[in-house]
C-alpha positions, 0 to 999 in steps of 0.5 A, spaced: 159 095 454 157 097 447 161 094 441 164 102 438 167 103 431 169 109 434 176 113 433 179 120 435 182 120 429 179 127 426 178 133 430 171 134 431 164 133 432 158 129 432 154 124 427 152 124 420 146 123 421 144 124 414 148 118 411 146 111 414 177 112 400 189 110 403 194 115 403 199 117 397 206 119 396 207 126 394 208 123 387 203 119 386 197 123 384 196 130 383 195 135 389 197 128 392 202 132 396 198 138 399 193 133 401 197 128 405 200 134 408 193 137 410 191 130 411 196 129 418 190 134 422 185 129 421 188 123 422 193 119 425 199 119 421 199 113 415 205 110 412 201 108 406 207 111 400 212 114 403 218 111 404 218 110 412 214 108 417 211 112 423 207 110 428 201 113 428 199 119 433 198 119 439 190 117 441 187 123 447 185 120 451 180 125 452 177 122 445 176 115 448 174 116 454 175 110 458 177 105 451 184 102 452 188 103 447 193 098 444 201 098 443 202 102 436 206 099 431 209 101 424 204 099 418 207 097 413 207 100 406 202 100 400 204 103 393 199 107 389 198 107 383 198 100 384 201 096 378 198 089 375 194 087 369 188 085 373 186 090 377 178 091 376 173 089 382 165 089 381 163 091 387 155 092 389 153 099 390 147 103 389 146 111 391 140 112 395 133 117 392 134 120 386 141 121 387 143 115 383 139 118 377 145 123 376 150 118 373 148 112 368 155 109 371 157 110 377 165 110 374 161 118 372 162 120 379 167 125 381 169 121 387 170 114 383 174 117 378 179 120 383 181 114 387 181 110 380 187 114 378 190 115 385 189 107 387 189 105 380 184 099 380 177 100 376 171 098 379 166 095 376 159 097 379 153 092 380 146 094 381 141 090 386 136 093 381 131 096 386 132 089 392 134 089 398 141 087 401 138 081 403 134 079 397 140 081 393 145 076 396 140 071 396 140 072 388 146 072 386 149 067 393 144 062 388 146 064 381 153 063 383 154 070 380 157 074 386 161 081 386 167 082 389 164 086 394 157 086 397 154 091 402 151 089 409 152 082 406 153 078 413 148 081 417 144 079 411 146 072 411 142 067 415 146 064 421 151 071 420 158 072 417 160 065 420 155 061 416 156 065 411 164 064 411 162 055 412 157 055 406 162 058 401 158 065 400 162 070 404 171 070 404 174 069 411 179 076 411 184 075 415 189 071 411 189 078 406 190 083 412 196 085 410 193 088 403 190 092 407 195 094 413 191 102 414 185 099 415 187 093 420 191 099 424 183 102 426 180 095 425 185 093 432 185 101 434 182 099 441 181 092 444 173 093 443 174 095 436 178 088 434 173 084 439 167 086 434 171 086 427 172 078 429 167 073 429 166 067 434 171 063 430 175 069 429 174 070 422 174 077 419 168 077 414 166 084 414 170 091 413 166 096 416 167 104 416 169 108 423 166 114 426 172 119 428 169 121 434 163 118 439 160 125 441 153 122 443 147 121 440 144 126 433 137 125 436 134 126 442 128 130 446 126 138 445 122 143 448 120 150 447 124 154 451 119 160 449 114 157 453 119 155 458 120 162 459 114 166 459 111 161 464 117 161 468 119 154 469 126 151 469 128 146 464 125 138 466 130 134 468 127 129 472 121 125 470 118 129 476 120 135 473 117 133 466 111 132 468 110 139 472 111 143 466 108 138 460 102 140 466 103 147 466 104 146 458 097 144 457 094 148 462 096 154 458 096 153 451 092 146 450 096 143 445 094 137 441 100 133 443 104 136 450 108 131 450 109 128 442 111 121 443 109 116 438 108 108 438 111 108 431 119 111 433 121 106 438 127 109 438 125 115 441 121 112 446 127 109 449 129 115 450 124 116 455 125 109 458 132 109 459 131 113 466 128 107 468 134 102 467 130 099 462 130 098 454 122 100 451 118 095 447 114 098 442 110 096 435 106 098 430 102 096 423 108 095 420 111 090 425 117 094 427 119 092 433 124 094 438 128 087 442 128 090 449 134 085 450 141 089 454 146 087 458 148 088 465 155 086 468 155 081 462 148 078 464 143 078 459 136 082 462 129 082 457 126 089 460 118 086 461 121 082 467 124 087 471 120 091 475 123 097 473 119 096 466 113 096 470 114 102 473 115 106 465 108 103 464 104 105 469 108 113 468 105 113 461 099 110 463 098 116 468 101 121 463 096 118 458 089 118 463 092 126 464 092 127 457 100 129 457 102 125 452 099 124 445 092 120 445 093 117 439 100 114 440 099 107 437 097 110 430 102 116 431 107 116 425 111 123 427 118 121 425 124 124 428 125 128 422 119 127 418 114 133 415 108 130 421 113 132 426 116 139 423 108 141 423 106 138 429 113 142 432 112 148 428 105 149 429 104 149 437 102 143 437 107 139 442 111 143 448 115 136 447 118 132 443 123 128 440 127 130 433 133 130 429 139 135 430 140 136 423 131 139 424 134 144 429 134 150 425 129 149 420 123 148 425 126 156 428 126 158 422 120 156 418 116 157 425 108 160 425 107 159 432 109 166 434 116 167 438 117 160 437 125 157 439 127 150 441 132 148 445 135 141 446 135 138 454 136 132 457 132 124 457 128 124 463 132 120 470 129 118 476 132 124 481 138 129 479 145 126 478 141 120 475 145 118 468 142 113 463 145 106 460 143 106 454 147 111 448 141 113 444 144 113 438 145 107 435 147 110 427 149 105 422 156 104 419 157 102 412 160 095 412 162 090 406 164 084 405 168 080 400 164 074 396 168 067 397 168 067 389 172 074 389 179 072 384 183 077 386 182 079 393 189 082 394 187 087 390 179 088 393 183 089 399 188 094 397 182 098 394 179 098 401 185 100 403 186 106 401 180 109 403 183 109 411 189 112 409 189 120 411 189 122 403 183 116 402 179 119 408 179 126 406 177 124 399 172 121 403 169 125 407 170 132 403 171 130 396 177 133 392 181 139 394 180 146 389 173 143 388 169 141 393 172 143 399 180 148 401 185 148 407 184 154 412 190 157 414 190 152 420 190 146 415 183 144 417 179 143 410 172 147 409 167 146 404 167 151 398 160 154 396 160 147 391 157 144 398 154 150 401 151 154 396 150 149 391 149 153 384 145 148 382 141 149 388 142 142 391 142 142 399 149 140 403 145 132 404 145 131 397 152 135 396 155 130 400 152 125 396 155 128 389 162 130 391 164 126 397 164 118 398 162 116 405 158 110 404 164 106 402 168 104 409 172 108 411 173 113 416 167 119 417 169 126 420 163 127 423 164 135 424 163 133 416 155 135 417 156 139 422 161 145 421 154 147 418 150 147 424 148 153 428 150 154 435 144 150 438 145 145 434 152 144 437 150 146 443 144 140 442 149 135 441 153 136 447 146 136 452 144 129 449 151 127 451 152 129 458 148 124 461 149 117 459 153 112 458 153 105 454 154 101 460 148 097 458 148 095 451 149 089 448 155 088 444 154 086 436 153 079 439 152 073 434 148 068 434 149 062 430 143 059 425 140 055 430 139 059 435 136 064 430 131 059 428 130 058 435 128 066 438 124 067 432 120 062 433 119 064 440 119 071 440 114 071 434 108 069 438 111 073 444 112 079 441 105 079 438 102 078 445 106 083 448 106 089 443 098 088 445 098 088 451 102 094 453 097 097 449 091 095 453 096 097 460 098 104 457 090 107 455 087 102 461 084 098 459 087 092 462 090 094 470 096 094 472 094 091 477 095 085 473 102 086 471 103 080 475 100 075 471 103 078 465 109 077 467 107 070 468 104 069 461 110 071 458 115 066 462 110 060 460 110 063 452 119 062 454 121 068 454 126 067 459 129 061 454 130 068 449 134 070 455 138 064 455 140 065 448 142 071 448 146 069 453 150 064 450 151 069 444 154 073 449 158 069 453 161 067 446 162 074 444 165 075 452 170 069 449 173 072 442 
């Protein structure tokens, strides 16, 4: 079971790939009315300011699949604007590339200035000044100089939230639920949702963002259908499939990489492995490396000891002595949607390959290879009918923590709030009405030409930056990006998603200080074996008939101690 953030909430489809605030009385602001009346097609109906409770609407069932869905209760009733004398947050927040050149405040973007009037709060924003979120908190945990609200701060922290919460760096939330009742609703929407929002102890320390629907993964493996078509072949479904048409591919158009599979993406490369039952391992200079941990029936497996994981190597081995994959893998830096990949793509020089579905278009458009078109197509299974365990889409949500040393938490809470109620979440996600986006005849909003045809000539992902606010926690219409795409954009979405499920995934276990300490110091020597080793199997320089006392090698350099420990955690996590 993979711990999902996932909530049929908006009408929609597929992940904002591109980036990785509560509702209103009819009085309280203007265009407060329209907006909490359009808002009621998006999300369930919010009782934050008006004067009766409502359940909220009914989840499909379609929409979470096979989720439960817990007994729906009235929320209880925020006002806003909200009245004191203290109502000012600092809140630590930094826009990403050069976006953030645009204000000299962020109180100066549109965004900030309207939830300041609707919710009434003042937000005193604090920059981390070109660190990293880990290397932030450090700092100001030392200085004793905390903002109220930090991001990703209790994965940042050693030992986790729960450290964090002992050590009196993070604040334990749940005392303070109850100022913030919309977002407690999609905190415990479903019994996964409020498995992963507690931790071992059954502390709240981080407010997290949710996905309006899960409808797979944004990447995933491409092909030309042009030359599909001119040789006449089908679409590959089995790894059997995929090896007769990267052969034909090769044979009539030599490309410099048939199958573009670089060492340098590991994510895509457990693309290919997961028709194995198995997660990859990868690594590169720059030390990226993927744990190949997941679980089965809630029993922990490391993929490197199972013999399915041999069977994925000796495929590539194979592949790579046939010339079907690319020769120089372990150097390769072809992101999924980075200008080496457009050029290999665009040029003719791969037949397959994995990329971003927000590329999809782009790669057709600026083609020089002559009838150029790519479609989406499945990951590779061992026989048809196969389906994978491992969801391939595993895109970050926003998620804050408040500082154990923050005064006025009811408040800081009351903030976030807002964000999840309807008129927080369309604030959110398509910016403020007449501006940034109208409501259709059927009540649905879509973005005006400020968005898509900016007259500044700013593209839609940096539009979305200028004039929305999803990376603060709230509920993120994931048809937001997408009700721009093409039809093969859509229609990738939907192929990426038909044969996999998350059966295998490890939920977002936590591991406790200790038992950090303990697998670094393990995993560190291994991993730098292992990555070396796979390596040497892949090109051949070792033989696979050697796998065995590989496996050896890496039960006495303790691997299986590695298991043992993410068992525990998970056991714990099973218990919550």
């Amino acid at each position: 079971m993979k711990c999902k953030k996932i909530l049929a909430v908006l009408l929609c489809a597929a992940v904002t790939a591109s980036l990785c605030a509560c509702g209103g009385d009819a009085g309280t602001a203007p265009g407060a009315e329209t907006t909490a009346a359009s808002a009621a097609s998006l999300a369930p109906e919010t009782t934050a300011n008006v004067e009766e409770t409502a359940p909220a609407e009914a989840i499909s069932a379609e929409s979470l699949e096979e989720e439960s869905v817990q007994e729906e209760a009235p929320r209880a009733v925020i006002a806003y604007p909200l009245s004191g004398d203290d109502l000012t947050i600092t809140m630590s927040f930094d826009m990403p590339g050069g976006v953030g050149t645009r204000f000299t405040d962020f109180n100066e973007h549109p965004i900030f200035q309207e939830v300041e009037n609707r919710t009434g709060v003042h937000v005193e924003f604090v920059s981390a000044g070109g660190m990293g979120d880990a290397e932030a908190l450090t700092l100001w945990a030392a200085s004793g100089t905390l903002p109220d609200l930090i991001p990703n701060a209790a994965a940042n922290y050693p030992g986790g939230g729960e450290v964090a919460v002992a050590d009196d760096i993070l604040m334990d939330v749940s005392a303070y639920l109850e100022y913030a009742p919309d977002y407690d609703y999609y905190r415990t929407r479903t019994p996964e949702d409020e498995q992963d929002s507690l931790t071992d102890s059954g502390y709240v320390v981080e407010l997290t963002s949710f996905f309006s629907e899960d409808l797979g993964p944004s990447t995933g493996p491409m092909i030309r259908q042009d030359w599909l078509d001119a040789l006449k072949l089908d679409t590959p479904v089995t790894y059997d499939d995929w090896h007769d048409v990267l052969t034909a591919f090769k044979e009539a158009y030599d490309p410099a990489y048939t199958f573009l599979l670089p060492n340098t993406i590991s994510a895509q490369n457990n693309y290919f492995a997961s028709g194995f039952g198995v997660l990859s391992y990868t690594a590169n200079a720059r030390g990226r490396v993927t744990d190949p941990f997941y679980q089965v029936d809630g029993k922990v497996k490391f993929s490197l000891l199972e013999d399915e994981f041999r069977d994925y190597i000796a495929l590539l081995n194979q592949w790579y002595e046939e010339d079907l994959i690319s020769r120089d893998f372990v150097s390769c830096e072809a992101d999924t949607n980075g200008p080496d990949l457009a050029g290999y793509v665009t040029s003719g020089e791969t037949g397959i390959w994995f990329g971003d579905v927000s590329q999809m278009q782009s790669y057709d458009d600026s083609a020089t290879d002559a009838g150029f078109h790519c479609v989406a197509i499945t990951d590779p299974v061992q026989k048809t009918g196969d389906v994978t365990h491992f969801d391939s889409d595993r895109t970050g949500l926003t998620s804050y923590s408040v500082a154990a040393t923050c005064e006025n938490p009811e408040t800081v809470m009351e903030w976030v709030n807002y964000w999840f109620t309807d008129e927080g979440v369309l604030l959110a996600n398509y910016g403020v009405e007449g501006e940034s986006y109208t409501m259709d005849e059927n009540g649905k909003p879509q973005y005006t030409e400020l968005m898509t045809a900016n007259p500044n000539g700013d593209t839609f992902k940096t539009c979305q930056l200028l004039y929305t606010m999803i990376m603060v926690p709230t509920v993120v219409d994931t048809s937001a990006s997408f009700g721009l795409y093409s039809d093969v954009q859509l229609e990738a979405q939907k192929i990426w998603s038909s044969n996999i499920d998350d059966a295998y995934v490890l939920p977002e276990i936590t591991m406790t200080e200790d038992e950090n300490n303990e697998l670094s110091s393990i995993y560190s020597d291994l991993s730098t074996m292992i990555s070396e080793k796979l390596i040497r199997f892949i090109i051949g320089d070792e033989s696979m008939d050697n796998w065995s006392a590989f496996v050896t090698e890496m039960e006495d350099m303790n691997a299986q101690r590695c298991v043992e420990i993410y068992q525990t955690a998970l056991d714990r996590y099973l218990s919550r």
